[in-house]
C-alpha positions in Angstrom: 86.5 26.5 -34.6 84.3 24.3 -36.6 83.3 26.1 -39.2 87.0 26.3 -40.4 87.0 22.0 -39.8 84.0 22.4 -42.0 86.4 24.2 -44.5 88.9 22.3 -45.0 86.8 19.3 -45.0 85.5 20.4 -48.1 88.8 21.4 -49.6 91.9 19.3 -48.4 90.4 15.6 -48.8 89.3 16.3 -52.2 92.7 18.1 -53.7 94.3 15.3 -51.7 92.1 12.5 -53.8 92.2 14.5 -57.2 95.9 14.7 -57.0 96.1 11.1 -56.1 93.4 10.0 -59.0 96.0 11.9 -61.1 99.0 10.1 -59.6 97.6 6.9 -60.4 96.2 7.6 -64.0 99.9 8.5 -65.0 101.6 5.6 -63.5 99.6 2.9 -65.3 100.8 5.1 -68.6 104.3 5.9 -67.6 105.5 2.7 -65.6 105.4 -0.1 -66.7 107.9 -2.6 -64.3 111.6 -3.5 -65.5 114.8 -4.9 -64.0 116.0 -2.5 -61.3 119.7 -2.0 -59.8 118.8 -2.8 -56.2 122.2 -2.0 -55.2 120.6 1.2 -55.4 118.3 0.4 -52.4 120.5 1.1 -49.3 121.0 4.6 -50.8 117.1 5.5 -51.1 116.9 4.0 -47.5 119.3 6.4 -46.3 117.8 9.3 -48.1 113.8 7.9 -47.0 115.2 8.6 -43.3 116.0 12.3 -43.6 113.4 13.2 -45.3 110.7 11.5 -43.0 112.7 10.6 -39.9 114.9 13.3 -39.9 113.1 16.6 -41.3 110.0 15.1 -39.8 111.4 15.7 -36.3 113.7 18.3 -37.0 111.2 20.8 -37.4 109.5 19.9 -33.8 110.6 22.8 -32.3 107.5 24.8 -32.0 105.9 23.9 -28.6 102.4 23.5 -30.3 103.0 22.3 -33.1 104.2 19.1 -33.0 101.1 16.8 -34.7 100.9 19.1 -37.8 105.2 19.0 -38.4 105.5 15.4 -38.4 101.7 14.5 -40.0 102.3 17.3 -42.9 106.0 16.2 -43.4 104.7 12.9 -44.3 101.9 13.8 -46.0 103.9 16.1 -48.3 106.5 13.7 -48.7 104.3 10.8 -50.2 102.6 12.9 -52.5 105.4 14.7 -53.3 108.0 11.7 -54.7 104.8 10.6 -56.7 104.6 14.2 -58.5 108.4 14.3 -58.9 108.8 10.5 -60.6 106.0 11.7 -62.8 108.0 15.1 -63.6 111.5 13.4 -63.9 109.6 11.2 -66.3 108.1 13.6 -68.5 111.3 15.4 -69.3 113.1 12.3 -69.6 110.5 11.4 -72.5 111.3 14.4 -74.1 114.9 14.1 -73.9 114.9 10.8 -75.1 116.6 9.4 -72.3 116.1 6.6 -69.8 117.0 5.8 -66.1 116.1 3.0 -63.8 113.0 3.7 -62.0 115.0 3.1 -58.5 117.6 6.2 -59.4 114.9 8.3 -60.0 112.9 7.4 -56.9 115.9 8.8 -55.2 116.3 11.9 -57.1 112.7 12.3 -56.2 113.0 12.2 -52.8 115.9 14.5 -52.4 114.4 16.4 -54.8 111.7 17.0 -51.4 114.6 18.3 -49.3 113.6 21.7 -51.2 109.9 21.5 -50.3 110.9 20.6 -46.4 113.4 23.4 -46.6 110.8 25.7 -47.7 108.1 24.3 -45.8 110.5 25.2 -42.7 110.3 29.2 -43.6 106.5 29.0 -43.6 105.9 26.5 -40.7 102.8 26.7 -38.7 101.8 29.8 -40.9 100.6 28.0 -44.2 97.3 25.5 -44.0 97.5 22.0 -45.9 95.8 23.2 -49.4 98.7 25.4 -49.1 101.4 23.3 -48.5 100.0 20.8 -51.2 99.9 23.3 -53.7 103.1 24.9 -52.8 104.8 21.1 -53.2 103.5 20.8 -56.6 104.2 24.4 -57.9 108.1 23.6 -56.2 109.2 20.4 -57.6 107.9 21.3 -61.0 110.0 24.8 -60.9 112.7 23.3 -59.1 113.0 20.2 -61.9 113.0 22.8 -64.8 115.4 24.9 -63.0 118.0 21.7 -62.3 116.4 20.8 -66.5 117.8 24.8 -67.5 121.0 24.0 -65.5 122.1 20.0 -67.1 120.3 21.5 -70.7 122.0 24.7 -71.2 125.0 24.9 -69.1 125.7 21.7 -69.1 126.2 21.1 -65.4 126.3 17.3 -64.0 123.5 15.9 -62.1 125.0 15.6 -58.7 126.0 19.5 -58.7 122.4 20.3 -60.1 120.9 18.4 -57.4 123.3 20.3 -54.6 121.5 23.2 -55.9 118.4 21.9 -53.9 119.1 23.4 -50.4 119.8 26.8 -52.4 116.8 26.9 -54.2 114.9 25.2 -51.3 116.0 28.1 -49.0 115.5 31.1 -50.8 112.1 29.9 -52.5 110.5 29.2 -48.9 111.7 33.2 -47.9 110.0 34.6 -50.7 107.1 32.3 -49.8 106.8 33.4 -46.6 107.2 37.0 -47.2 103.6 37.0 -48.1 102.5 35.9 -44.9 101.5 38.0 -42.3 104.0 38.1 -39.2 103.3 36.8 -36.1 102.2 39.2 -33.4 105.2 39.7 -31.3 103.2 38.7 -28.1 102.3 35.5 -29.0 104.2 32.6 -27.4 103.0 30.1 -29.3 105.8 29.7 -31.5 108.2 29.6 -28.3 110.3 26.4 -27.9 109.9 24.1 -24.5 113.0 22.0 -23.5 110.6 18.7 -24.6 109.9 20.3 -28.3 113.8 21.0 -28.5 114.7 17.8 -27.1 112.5 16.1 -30.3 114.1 18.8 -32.8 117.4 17.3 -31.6 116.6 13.9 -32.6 115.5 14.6 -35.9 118.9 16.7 -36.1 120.9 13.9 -35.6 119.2 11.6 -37.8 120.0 14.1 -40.5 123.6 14.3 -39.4 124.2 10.9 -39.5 122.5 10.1 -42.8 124.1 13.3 -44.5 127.0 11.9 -46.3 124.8 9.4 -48.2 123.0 12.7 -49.2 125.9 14.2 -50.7 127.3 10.9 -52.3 124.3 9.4 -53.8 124.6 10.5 -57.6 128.4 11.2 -57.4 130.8 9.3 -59.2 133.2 9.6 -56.1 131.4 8.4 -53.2 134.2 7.2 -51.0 135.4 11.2 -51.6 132.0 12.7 -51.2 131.4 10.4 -47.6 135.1 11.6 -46.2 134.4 15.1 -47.0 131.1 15.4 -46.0 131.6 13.8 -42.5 134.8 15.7 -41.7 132.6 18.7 -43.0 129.8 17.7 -41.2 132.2 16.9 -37.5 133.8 20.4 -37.6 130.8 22.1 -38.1 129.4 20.6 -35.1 132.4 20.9 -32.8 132.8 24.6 -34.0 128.6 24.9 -32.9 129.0 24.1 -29.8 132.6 26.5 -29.6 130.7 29.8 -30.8 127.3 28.7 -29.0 129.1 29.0 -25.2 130.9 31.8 -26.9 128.3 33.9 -28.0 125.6 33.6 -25.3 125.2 36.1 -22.1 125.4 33.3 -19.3 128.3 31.3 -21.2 126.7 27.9 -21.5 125.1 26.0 -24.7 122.2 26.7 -26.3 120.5 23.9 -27.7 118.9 26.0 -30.9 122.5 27.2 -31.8 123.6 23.3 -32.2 120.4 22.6 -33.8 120.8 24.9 -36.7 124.5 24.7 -37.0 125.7 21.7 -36.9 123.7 20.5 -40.1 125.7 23.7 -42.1 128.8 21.8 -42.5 127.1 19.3 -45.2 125.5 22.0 -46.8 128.7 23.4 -47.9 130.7 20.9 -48.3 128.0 19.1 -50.8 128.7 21.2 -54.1 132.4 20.0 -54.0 131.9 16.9 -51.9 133.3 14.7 -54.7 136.2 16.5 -55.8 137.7 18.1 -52.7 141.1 16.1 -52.7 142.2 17.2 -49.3 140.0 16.3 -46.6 141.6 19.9 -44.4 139.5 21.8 -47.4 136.3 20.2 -46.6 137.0 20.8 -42.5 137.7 24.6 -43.2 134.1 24.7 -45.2 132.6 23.4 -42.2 134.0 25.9 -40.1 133.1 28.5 -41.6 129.7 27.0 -42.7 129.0 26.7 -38.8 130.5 30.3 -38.1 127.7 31.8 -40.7 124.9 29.7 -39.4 125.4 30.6 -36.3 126.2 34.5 -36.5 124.3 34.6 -39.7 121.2 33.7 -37.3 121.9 36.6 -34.5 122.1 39.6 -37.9 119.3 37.6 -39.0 117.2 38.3 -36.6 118.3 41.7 -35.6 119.3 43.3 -38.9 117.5 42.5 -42.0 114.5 40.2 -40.9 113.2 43.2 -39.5 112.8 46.4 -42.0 112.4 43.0 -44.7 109.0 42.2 -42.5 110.7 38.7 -43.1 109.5 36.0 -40.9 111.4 32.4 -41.1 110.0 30.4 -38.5 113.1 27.7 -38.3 115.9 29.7 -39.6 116.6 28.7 -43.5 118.2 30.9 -44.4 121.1 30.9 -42.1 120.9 26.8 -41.6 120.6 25.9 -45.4 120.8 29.1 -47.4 123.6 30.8 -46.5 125.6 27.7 -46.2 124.4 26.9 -49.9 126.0 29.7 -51.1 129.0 29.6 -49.4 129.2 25.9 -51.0 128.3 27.3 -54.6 131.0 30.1 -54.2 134.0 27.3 -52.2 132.7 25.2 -55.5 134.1 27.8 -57.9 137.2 28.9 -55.9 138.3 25.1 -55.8 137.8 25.0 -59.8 139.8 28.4 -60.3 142.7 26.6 -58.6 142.3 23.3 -60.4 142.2 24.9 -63.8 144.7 27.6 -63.3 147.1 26.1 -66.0 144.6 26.1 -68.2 143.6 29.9 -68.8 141.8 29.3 -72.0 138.7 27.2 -71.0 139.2 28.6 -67.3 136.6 31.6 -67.5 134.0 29.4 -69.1 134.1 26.6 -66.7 133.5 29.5 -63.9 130.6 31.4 -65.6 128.7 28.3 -66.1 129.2 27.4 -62.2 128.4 31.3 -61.4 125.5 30.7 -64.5 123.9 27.8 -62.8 124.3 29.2 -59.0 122.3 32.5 -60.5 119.6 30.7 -62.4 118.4 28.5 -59.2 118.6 31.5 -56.9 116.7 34.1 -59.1 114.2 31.2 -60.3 113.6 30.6 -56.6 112.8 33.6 -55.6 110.8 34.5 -58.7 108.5 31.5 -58.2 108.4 31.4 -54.6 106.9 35.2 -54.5 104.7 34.5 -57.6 103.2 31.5 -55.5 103.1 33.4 -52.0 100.8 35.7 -54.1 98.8 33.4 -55.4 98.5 31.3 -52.6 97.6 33.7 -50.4 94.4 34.8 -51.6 91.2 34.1 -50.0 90.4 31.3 -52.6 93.2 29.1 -50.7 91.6 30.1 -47.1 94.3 31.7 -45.7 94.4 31.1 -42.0 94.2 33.9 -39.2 97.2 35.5 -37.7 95.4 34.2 -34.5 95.5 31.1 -35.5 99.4 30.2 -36.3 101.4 27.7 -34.7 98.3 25.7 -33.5 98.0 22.2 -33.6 94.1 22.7 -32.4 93.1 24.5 -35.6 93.7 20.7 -37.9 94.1 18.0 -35.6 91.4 16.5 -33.2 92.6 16.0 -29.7 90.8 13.3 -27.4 90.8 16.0 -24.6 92.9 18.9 -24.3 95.9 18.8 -21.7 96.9 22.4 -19.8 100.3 21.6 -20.2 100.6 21.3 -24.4 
């Protein structure tokens, strides 16, 4: 055990500094102060609680694991919104363009709901140098992809931004699909009724917070927040429906309402602001919740296995699958809209088909090309032996039996 403290005492303070030295270099360049719209502040409040409060304890479900989910949450999160400013920044120098710094803090934190997402398909597995490197590599791709998508097929920026639980999703699977699995003996990545309880927490942090999510960068907000929460109650009502239904002894189970009863939000995000009729938004989140939830038990069963797939909290049925069910409700509602009007009607689809198949194949593209690379012994891969273990990073004053 010390030699590998030894190792990434040589490795993660430094990349942590370096990246920091960077940060700060770039900022004296690129920011000088200017008038800000501070009405703009209760919205990055909102979104600074999901991604820290929220995400941070929603991924506490690993019995183990518990110092290393909420400390590397942070840690990512801090340096992350530094690297994404700095992105946003560059592109919008490029583009000639110009936004108040406050609107582009919060793009830059919800911009980290891809790298939580994703960090959520590899947890306990990946090491810190990883997870640094693999924030980096993701905000950059994930800005040019959301760039591609506003550039070329001229999508707004609140759709391109929805996009960020897709890409989020499907990038952390590809991720993690150069990882070794688990041995199927270890308990370590088992849940305790204490570790759930936490999970929970975080869960409803995110549920409350969600319809700010959605309605931050749209021009409807009062739209986006109805939908979202009407999305957002059905989802959960219909979680714990199909969770009594669906289990041997017919009562709840607490992981079902944990991954479900976010899915509603997911969906209903893409057409958030322009769903005119708030019974559209409540059948999204019914059938958002329906996927999440049986999504996880073929999952699990059916393709996880001959994939050699591991997703240690369930992405792709909580945020993935829900994302596209969003991306492809999106379209339907824009075939109706536009039916009068055949002649612009197939272009208006294949650029919301366009921009749904650029983020997904740039997702999983990248996200494999960085498993690969992160994965080799350069980046110390840690042991099989070794996942899900709070003990292998964090120093503990003396060890209780019970942890």
């Amino acid at each position: 055990m010390p030699s590998s403290y030894r190792n990434f005492r040589q490795s993660v303070p430094w990349l942590i500094l370096s990246l920091e030295a960077v940060f700060i270099i770039l900022f004296n360049i690129w920011f000088p102060y200017e008038g800000e719209l501070m009405k703009s502040y209760p919205a990055f409040q909102d979104v600074n609680h999901m991604m820290i409060f929220g995400f941070g304890f929603y991924l506490m479900f690993l019995k183990r694991y518990g110092f290393s989910t909420t400390g590397f949450n942070l840690l990512l999160i801090v340096l992350g919104v530094q690297c994404s400013m700095l992105i946003d920044t560059f592109l919008l120098l490029l583009q000639e363009k110009n936004k108040h710094h406050l609107e582009r803090l919060i793009e830059a934190a919800m911009s980290m709901t891809a790298v939580v997402i994703s960090t959520g398909a590899v947890l306990g597995k990946a090491n810190p140098v990883q997870l640094i490197l693999m924030t980096v590599l993701e905000l950059i791709v994930f800005r040019m992809s959301r760039w591609m998508n506003v550039t070329f097929l001229q999508v707004t920026d609140s759709i391109s931004m929805m996009h960020v639980h897709l890409f989020g999703a499907y990038f952390g699977l590809a991720f993690s699909s150069c990882f070794s699995e688990p041995s199927p003996r270890t308990d370590k990545n088992a849940r305790t009724p204490k570790s759930d309880l936490l999970s929970m927490l975080g869960t409803l942090f995110l549920w409350v917070f969600w319809p700010s999510f959605n309605s931050v960068l749209s021009d409807s907000k009062w739209r986006a927040i109805y939908n979202t929460y009407f999305g957002l109650a059905v989802s959960a009502v219909t979680a714990f429906a199909l969770s009594v239904l669906t289990t041997k002894d017919g009562k709840f189970r607490m992981c079902h309402i944990h991954s479900a009863v976010l899915a509603g939000g997911v969906a209903v995000g893409y057409a958030a602001h322009s769903i005119k009729y708030p019974w559209i938004a409540m059948v999204l989140g019914l059938l958002a919740s329906v996927i999440a939830i049986l999504g996880s038990y073929c999952s699990q069963r059916c393709l996880n296995p001959p994939l050699k797939l591991h997703d240690t909290s369930g992405v792709h049925f909580t945020f993935g699958m829900p994302a596209v069910l969003g991306a492809l409700a999106q379209v339907v509602l824009l075939i109706i809209k536009n039916w009068n009007n055949l002649s612009s009607l197939g272009y208006l689809v294949m650029i919301q088909v366009g921009a749904f198949c650029v983020t997904i194949s740039v997702a999983l593209l990248t996200g494999l090309i960085a498993g690969l690379i992160l994965n080799l012994r350069l980046f110390k891969t840690i042991p099989v032996s070794k996942y899900f273990e709070d003990q292998f990073y964090w120093e503990f004053p003396h060890l209780a039996v019970g942890f």
